[in-house]
C-alpha positions as CSV (number, residue, x, y, z in Angstrom):
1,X,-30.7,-27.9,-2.0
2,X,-28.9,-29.0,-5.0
3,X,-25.1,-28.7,-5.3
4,X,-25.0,-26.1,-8.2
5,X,-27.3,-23.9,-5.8
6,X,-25.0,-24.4,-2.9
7,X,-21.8,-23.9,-4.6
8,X,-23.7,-20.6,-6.1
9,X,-23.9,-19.6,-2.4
10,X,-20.7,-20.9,-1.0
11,X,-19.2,-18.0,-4.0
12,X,-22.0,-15.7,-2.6
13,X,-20.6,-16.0,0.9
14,X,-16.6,-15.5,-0.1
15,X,-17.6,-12.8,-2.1
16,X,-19.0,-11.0,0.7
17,X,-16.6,-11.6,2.9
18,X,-13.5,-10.6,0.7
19,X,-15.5,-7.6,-0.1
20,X,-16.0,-6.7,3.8
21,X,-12.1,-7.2,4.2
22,X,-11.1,-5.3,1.4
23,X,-14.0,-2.4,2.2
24,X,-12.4,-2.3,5.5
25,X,-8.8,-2.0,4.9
26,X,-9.1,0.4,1.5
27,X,-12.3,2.4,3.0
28,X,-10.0,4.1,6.1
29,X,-7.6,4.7,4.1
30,X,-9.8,6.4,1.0
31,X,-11.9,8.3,3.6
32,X,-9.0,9.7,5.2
33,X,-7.7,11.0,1.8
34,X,-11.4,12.7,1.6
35,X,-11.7,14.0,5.0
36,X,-8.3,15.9,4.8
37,X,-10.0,18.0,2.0
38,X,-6.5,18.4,0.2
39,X,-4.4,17.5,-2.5
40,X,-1.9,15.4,-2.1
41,X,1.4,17.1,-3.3
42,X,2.9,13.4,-3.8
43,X,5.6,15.6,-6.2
44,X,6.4,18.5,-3.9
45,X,6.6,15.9,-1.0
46,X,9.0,13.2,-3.1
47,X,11.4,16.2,-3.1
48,X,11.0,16.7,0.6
49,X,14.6,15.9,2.7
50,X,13.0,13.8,5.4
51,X,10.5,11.4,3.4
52,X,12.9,11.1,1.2
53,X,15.1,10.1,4.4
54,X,12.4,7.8,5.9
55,X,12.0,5.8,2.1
56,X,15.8,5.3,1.8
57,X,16.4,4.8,5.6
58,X,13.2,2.0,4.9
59,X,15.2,0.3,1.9
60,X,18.2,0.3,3.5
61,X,17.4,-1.2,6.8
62,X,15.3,-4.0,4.9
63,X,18.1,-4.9,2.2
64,X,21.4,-5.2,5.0
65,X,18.8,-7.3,7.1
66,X,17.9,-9.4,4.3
67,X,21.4,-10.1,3.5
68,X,22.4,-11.1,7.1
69,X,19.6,-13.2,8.0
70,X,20.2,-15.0,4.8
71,X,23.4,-15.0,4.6
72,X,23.7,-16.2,8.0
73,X,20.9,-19.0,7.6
74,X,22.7,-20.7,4.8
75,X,25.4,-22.2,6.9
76,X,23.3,-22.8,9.4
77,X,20.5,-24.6,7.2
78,X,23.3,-26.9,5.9
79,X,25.1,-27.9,9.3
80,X,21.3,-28.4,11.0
81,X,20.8,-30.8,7.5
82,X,24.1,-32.2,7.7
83,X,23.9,-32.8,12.0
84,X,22.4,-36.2,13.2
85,X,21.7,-36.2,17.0
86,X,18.8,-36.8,19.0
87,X,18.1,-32.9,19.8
88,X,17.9,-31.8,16.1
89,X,14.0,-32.0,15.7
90,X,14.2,-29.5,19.2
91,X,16.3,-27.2,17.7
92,X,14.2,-26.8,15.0
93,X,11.3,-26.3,17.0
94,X,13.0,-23.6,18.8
95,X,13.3,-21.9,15.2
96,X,9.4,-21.4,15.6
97,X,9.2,-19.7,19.0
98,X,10.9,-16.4,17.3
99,X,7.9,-16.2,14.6
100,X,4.9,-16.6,18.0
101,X,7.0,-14.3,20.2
102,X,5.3,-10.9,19.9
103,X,7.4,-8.4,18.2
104,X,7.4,-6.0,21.6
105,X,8.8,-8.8,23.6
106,X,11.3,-9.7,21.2
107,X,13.1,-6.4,20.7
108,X,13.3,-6.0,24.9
109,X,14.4,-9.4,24.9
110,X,17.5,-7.6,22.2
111,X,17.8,-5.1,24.4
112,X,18.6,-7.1,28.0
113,X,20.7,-9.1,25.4
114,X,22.8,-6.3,23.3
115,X,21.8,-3.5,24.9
116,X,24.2,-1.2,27.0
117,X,23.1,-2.4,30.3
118,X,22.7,-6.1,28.4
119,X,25.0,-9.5,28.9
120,X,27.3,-8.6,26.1
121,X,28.3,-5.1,27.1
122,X,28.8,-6.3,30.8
123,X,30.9,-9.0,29.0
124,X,32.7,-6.5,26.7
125,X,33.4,-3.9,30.0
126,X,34.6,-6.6,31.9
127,X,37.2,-7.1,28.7
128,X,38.4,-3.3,29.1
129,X,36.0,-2.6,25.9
130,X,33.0,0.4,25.3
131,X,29.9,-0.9,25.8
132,X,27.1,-1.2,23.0
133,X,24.5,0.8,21.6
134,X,21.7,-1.0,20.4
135,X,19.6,2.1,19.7
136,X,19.2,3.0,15.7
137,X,20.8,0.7,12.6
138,X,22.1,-1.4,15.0
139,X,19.5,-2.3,16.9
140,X,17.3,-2.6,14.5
141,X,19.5,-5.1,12.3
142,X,20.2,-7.3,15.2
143,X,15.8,-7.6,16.2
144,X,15.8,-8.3,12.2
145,X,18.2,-11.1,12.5
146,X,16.6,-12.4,15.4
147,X,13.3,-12.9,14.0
148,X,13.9,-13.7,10.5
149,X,17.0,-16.0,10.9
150,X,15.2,-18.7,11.9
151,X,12.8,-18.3,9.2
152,X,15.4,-18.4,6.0
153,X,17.1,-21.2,8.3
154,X,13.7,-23.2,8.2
155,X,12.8,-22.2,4.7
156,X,16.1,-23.6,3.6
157,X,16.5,-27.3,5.6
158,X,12.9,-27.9,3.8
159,X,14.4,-27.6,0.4
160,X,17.4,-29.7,1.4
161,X,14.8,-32.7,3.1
162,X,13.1,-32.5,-0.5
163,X,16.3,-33.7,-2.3
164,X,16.0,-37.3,-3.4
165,X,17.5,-39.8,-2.1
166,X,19.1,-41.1,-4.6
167,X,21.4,-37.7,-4.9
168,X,22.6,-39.0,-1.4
169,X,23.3,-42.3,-2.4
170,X,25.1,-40.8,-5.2
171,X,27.1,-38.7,-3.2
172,X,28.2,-41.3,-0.5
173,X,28.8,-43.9,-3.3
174,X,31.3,-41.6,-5.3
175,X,32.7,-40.3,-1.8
176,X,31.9,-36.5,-2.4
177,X,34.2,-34.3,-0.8
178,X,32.0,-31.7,1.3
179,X,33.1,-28.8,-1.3
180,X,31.3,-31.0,-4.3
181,X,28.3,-32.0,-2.1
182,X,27.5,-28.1,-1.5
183,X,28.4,-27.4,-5.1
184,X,26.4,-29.9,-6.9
185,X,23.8,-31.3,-4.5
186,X,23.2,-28.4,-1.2
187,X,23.6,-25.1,-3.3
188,X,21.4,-26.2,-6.0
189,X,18.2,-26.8,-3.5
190,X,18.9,-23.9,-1.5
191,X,19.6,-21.5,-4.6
192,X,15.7,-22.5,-5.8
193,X,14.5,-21.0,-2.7
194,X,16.5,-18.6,-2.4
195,X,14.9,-15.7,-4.1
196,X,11.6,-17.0,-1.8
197,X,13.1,-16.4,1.4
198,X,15.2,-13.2,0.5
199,X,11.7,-11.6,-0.6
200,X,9.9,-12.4,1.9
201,X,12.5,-11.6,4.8
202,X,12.7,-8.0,3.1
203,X,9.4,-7.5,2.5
204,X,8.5,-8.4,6.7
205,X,11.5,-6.1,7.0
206,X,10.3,-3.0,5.0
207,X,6.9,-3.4,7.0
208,X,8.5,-3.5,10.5
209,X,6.7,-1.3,12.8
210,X,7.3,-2.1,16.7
211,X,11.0,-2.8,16.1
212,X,11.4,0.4,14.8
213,X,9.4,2.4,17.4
214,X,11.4,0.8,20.0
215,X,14.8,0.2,18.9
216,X,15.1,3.6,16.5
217,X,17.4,6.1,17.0
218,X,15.7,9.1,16.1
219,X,14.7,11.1,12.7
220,X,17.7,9.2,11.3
221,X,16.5,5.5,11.9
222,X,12.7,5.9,10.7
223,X,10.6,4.0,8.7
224,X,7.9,4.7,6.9
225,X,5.0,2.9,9.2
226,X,6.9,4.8,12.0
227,X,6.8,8.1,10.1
228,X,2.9,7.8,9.9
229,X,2.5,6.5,13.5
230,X,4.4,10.2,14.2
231,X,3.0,12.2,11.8
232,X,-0.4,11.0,13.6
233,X,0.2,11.1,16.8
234,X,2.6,13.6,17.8
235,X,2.6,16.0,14.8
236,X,-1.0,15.5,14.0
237,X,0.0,16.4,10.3
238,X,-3.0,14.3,7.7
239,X,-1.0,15.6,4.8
240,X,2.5,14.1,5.6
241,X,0.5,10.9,6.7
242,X,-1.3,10.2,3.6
243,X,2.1,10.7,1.7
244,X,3.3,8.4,3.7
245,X,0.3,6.1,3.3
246,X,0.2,6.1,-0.3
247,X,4.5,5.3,-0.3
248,X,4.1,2.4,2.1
249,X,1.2,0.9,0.1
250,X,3.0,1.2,-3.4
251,X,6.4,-0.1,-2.0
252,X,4.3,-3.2,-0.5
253,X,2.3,-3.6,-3.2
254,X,6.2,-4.4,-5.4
255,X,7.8,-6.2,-3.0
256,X,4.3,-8.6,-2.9
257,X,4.3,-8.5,-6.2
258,X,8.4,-9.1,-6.4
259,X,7.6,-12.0,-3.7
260,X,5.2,-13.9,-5.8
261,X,7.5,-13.5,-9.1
262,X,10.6,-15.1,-7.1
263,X,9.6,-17.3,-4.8
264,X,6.0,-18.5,-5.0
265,X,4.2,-19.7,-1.5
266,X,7.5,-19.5,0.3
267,X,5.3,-19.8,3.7
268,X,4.5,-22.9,2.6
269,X,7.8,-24.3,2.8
270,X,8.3,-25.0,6.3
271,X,10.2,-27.5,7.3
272,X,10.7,-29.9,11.2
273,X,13.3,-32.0,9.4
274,X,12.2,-34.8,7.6
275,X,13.7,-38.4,7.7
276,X,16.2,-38.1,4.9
277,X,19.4,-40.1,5.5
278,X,22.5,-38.5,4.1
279,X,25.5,-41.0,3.0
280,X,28.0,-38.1,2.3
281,X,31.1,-39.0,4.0
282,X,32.2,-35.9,7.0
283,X,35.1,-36.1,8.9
284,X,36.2,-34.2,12.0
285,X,36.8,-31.3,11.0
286,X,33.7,-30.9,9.4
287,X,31.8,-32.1,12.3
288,X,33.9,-29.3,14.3
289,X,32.7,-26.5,12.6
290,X,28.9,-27.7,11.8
291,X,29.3,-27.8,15.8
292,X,30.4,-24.3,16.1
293,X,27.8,-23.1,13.4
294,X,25.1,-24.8,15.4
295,X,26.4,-23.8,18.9
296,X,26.5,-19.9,17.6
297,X,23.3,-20.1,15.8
298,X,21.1,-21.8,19.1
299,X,23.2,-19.6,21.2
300,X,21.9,-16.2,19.6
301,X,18.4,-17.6,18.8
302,X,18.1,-19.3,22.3
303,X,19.5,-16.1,24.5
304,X,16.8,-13.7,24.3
305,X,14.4,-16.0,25.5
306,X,16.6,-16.8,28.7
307,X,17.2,-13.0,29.4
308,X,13.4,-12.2,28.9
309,X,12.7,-15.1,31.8
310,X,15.5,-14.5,33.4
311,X,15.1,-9.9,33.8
312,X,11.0,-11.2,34.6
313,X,11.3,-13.4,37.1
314,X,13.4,-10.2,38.7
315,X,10.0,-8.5,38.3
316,X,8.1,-8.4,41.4
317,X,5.0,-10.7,39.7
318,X,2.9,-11.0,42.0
319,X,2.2,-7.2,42.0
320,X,2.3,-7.2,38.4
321,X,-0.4,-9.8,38.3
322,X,-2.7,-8.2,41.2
323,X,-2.3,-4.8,39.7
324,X,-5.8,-3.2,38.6
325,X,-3.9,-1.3,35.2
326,X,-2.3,-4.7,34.3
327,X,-5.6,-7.1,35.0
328,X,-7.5,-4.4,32.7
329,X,-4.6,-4.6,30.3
330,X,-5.2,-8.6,30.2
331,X,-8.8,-8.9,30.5
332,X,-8.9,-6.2,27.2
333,X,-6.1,-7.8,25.2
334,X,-7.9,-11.2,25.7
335,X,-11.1,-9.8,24.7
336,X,-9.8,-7.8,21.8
337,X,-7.5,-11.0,20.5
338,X,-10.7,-13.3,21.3
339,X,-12.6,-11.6,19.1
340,X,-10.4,-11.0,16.4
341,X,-9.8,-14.6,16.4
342,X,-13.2,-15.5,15.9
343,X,-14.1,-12.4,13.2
344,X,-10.6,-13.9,11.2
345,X,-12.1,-17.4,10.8
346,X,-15.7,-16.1,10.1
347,X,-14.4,-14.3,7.2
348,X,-11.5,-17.2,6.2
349,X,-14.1,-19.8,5.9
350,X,-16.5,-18.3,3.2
351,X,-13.5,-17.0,1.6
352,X,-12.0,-20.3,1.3
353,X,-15.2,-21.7,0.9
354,X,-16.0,-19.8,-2.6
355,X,-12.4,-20.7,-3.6
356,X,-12.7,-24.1,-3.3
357,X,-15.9,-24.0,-4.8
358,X,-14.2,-22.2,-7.7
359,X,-11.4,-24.9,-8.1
360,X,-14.5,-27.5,-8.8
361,X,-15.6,-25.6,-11.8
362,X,-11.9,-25.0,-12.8
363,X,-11.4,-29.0,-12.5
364,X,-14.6,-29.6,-14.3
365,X,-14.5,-27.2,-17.1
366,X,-11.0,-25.6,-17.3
367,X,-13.1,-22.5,-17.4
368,X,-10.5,-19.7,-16.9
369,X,-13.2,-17.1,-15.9
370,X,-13.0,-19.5,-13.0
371,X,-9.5,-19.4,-12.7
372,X,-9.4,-15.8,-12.9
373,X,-11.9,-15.6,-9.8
374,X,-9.7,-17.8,-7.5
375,X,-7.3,-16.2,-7.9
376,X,-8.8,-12.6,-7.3
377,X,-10.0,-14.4,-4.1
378,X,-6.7,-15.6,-2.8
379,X,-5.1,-12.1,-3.4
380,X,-8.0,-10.4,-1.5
381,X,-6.7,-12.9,1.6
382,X,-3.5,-11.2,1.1
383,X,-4.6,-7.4,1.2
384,X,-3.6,-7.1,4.5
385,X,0.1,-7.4,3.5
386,X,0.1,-4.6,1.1
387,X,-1.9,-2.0,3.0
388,X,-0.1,-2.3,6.7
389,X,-1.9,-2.1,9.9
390,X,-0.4,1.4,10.4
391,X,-2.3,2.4,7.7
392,X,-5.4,1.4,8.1
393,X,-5.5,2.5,11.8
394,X,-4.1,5.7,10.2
395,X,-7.1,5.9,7.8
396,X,-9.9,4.6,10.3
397,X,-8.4,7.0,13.1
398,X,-8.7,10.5,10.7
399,X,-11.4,9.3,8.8
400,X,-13.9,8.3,12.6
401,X,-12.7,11.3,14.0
402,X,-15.0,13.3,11.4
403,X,-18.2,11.9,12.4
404,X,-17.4,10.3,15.7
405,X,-15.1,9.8,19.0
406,X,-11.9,8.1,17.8
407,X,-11.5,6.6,21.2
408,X,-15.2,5.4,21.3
409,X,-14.6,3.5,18.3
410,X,-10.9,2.3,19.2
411,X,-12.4,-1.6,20.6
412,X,-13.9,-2.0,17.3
413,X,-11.3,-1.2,14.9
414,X,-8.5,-2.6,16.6
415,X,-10.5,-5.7,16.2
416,X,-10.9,-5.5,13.0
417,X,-7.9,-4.4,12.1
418,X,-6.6,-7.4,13.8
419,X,-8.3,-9.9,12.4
420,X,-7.7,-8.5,8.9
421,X,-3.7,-9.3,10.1
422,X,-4.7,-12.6,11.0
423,X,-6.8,-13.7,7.7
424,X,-4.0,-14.6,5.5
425,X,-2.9,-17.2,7.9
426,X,-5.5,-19.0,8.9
427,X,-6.3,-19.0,5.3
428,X,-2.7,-20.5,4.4
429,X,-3.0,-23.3,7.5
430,X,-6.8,-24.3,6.5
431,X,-6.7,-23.6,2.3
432,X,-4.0,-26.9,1.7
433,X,-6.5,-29.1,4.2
434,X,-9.6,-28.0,2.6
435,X,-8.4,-28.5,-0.5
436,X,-7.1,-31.8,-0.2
437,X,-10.7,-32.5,1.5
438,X,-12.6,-31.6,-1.2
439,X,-10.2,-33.7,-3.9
440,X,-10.7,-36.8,-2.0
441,X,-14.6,-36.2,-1.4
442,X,-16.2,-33.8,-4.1
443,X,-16.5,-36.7,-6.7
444,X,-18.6,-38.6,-4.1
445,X,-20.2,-35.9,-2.6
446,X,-21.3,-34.7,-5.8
447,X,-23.5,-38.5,-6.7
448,X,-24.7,-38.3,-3.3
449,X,-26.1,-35.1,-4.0
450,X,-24.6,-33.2,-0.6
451,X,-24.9,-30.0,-0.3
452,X,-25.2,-26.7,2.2
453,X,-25.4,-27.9,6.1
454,X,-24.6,-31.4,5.0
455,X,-22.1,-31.1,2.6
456,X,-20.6,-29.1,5.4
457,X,-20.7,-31.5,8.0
458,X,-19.1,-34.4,6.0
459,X,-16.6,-32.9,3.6
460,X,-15.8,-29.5,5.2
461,X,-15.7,-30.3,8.5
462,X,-13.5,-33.1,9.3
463,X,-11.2,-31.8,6.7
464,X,-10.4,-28.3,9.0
465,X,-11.3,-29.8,12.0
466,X,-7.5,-30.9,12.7
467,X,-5.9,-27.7,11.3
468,X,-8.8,-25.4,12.9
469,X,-7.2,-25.0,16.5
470,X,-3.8,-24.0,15.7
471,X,-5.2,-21.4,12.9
472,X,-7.2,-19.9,15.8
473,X,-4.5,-20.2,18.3
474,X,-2.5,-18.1,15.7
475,X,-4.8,-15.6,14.7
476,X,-5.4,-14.7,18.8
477,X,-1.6,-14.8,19.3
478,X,-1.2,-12.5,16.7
479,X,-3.5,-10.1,17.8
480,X,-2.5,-10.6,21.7
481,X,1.3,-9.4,21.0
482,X,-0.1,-6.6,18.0
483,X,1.1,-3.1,18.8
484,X,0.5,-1.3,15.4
485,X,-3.4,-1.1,16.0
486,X,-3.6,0.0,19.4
487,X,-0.6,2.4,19.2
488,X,-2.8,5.0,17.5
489,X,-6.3,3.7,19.6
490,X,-4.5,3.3,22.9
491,X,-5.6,5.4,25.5
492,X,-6.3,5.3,29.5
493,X,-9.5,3.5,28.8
494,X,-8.6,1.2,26.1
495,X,-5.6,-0.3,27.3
496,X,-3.7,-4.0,25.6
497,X,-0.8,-5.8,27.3
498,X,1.2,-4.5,24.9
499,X,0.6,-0.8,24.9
500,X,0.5,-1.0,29.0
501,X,4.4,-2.7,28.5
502,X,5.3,0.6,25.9
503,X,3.9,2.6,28.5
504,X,6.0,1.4,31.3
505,X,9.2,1.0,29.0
506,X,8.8,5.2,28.1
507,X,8.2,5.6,32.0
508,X,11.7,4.1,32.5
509,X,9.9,1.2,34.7
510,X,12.1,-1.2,33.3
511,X,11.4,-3.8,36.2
512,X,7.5,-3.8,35.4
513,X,8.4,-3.6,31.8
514,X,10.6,-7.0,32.1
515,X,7.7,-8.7,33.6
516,X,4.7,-7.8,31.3
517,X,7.4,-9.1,28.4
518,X,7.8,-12.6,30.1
519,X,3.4,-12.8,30.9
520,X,2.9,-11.5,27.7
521,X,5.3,-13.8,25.5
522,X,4.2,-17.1,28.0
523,X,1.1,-16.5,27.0
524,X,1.4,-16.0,23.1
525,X,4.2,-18.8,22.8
526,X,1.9,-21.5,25.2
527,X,-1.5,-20.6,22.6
528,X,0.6,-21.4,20.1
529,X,2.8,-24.7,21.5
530,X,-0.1,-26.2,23.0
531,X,-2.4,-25.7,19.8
532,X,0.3,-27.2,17.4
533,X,0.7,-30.3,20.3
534,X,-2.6,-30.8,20.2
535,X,-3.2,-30.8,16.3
536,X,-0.2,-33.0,16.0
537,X,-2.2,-35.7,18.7
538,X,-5.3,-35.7,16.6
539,X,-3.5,-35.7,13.7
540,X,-2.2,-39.0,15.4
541,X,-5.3,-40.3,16.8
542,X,-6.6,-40.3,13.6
543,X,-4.5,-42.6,12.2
């Protein structure tokens, strides 16, 4: 096979993958717009007083938890930066667990935290003070925070470990006071990504789903993937939810497009702490309060992990885990997020495949037809963040129930649906190693004349080999600890983990509920620990 033919194929086999994704995730959504057999009365329903509730209640929730988690992260950023002690590297570790904890998990873990029943109210009652309420605003800002804290806190430190050295030297040299450190060396790194986190905290924010269901308070705390989920499943009104739809795509599609304007590939950005060495000059004080910055900022990260081990060891587990529902629960979420694992990288890999192969061309001829195409390819990874999950299963779950059982097909599309959620990170985690790959080998492997199984083998191969684990791990994690699917799908036959833990939590079976949460998080957090140990060892082995 020559290598013209097999790059010719290689573009073949992305674009047929990216047109399967985006056939999937726009076809539910266009056949349920046809199968309602109506208009949609976007005007007469813009004016309505509860959409216009739910879109305002959506923006609001996703702009005051913006500005607290990064608000909040740049202090913390700076004293993490600023600390030197053997735990750092930990600490920052920990800021990962919140972004492999599924959503579910972490807003009961808010709740045995926060809630009224939770450590701070007892606290708070023991002080003579009313309890707290973490159902509605609240709630939801707090589960925001918890999540997304950690993230801007992350994004943040790896803009301060790209500051040169020589700024440092500078500083220590001319004995910077800490105010004119943060105003002429800190701020000025963190204000560049700045506009990248704040995007891309509100846009996760705006898209929230489980939080929401869980922690809302009601008609006055709803969002718009929320509203749908309802307007499906308990109002069974197709009209409402393709207004809905068609407002959640549109205000995803601007904050995507907002994202990309500010902030670039702020996912990119991450940051364990790297080895700069600061020569700014901090005295005690200083060291006092980075201290109590630190101490507050592990403390509110690190306590819902304790309480959800601590309420699920309460749990009688050994029931839980010999219980037929539960062990159907498991063996089905396994399955489903098995699958969906495997269907994510089978259509990452010709999709990255195609776009690599269109980078050649665009090295070789500058040809901006080429350029063009990439990039069309790299958004179509990305569909899945401006049509939701709600939406699709909102689409696929009207649309099926015309020419077939909605239930029958629930396995299928929640796999799907699942691995579409997965595709734009296992395309981020392999796309930078590929790439690189093919810089350091296409020259060569171009003489040699390698091409399909071959060229696969040699260049492709040990280039994602590395990376290939953890992107799996995530994209099963993801799916394990997914509740927007299944929410609309779930039923006594098809039953995940985490629909089985909603179940019990609306059942008041708070005990069972506790324990599900700790299996169910274990689980997640050790696919995605062990995966990133591992790639970190052969990542060292190979050296």
């Amino acid at each position: 096979m020559k290598v013209s033919t097999d790059r010719r194929l290689r573009l073949a086999g992305g674009i047929a993958a990216s047109m399967g994704l985006a056939g999937f995730l726009a076809g539910g959504f266009l056949v349920l717009v046809l199968a309602t057999g109506a208009g949609l009365p976007l005007g007469e329903s813009l004016s309505d007083r509860y959409i216009r509730g739910v879109v305002l209640f959506t923006l609001e929730q996703a702009a005051l938890s913006t500005l607290l988690s990064v608000l909040s992260a740049v202090p913390l950023a700076i004293a993490l930066h600023r600390a030197r002690f053997p735990g750092r590297r930990a600490i920052l570790r920990l800021f990962l667990l919140p972004q492999a904890l599924p959503v579910l998990v972490g807003a009961l873990a808010i709740v045995a935290v926060w809630g009224r029943n939770g450590v701070v109210s007892d606290a708070l009652a023991m002080a003579g003070l009313a309890r707290l309420d973490v159902y509605g605003l609240s709630g939801i800002l707090l589960a925001h925070v918890f999540f997304n804290l950690p993230l801007a806190a992350r994004l943040m430190v790896a803009a301060l470990d790209e500051v040169p050295a020589e700024s440092w030297k500078l500083a220590g040299q001319l004995a910077f006071s800490p105010t004119t450190t943060f105003r002429l060396i800190e701020w000025p790194a963190i204000r560049q990504v700045l506009p990248a986190a704040a995007s891309l905290v509100f846009m996760l924010c705006a898209t929230s789903f489980t939080i929401v269901l869980v922690l809302g308070g009601g008609p006055s705390a709803t969002t718009l993937e929320v509203a749908i989920y309802q307007s499906l499943r308990y109002d069974f009104d197709p009209g409402r939810a393709v207004v809905l739809s068609l407002l959640q795509i549109v205000l995803t599609a601007l904050l995507v497009m907002a994202a990309n304007r500010l902030g670039g590939d702020a996912v990119a950005s991450f940051g364990l702490g790297g080895r700069t060495k600061r020569y700014d000059r901090t005295g005690a004080l200083l060291k006092l309060a980075d201290g109590a910055v630190l101490a507050l900022g592990l403390l509110f990260i690190a306590s819902p992990f304790v309480a959800v081990v601590i309420a699920g060891l309460k749990a009688d587990l050994t029931r839980l885990l010999t219980e037929e529902a539960v062990i159907d629960a498991a063996l089905t979420s396994l399955w489903v997020a098995l699958s969906a694992g495997l269907v994510a990288l089978l259509l990452s890999l010709p999709i990255l495949a195609a776009i690599e192969a269109l980078a050649s061309s665009e090295r070789r001829s500058g040809s901006r037809l080429a350029r063009q195409s990439r990039r069309a390819l790299e958004v179509t990874a990305s569909l899945v963040l401006v049509v939701p999950p709600v939406v699709v299963g909102a689409g696929w779950f009207l649309g099926l129930r015309q020419v077939t059982s909605v239930f029958a097909a629930a396995p299928y599309v929640v796999v799907l649906t699942n691995a579409a959620m997965a595709v734009p990170f296992v395309v981020r985690i392999l796309g930078p190693a590929l790439a690189t790959g093919h810089r350091r080998s296409e020259k060569l492997a171009d003489s040699l004349g390698l091409a399909g199984l071959s060229r696969f083998q040699i260049v492709d191969w040990p280039a994602i080999r590395r990376p290939m684990g953890l992107a799996y791990a995530l994209a099963v994690a993801i799916s394990l600890g997914d509740l927007g699917a299944v929410a609309l799908f779930g039923n006594r036959e098809f039953t995940t983990l985490p629909y089985l833990l909603l179940q019990r939590m609306g059942s008041y079976r708070t005990e069972d509920a506790a324990g599900l949460a700790l299996l169910l998080g274990l689980l997640c957090l050790t696919l995605i620990t062990s995966s990133e140990s591992a790639t970190k060892l052969r990542h060292g082995s190979g050296r």
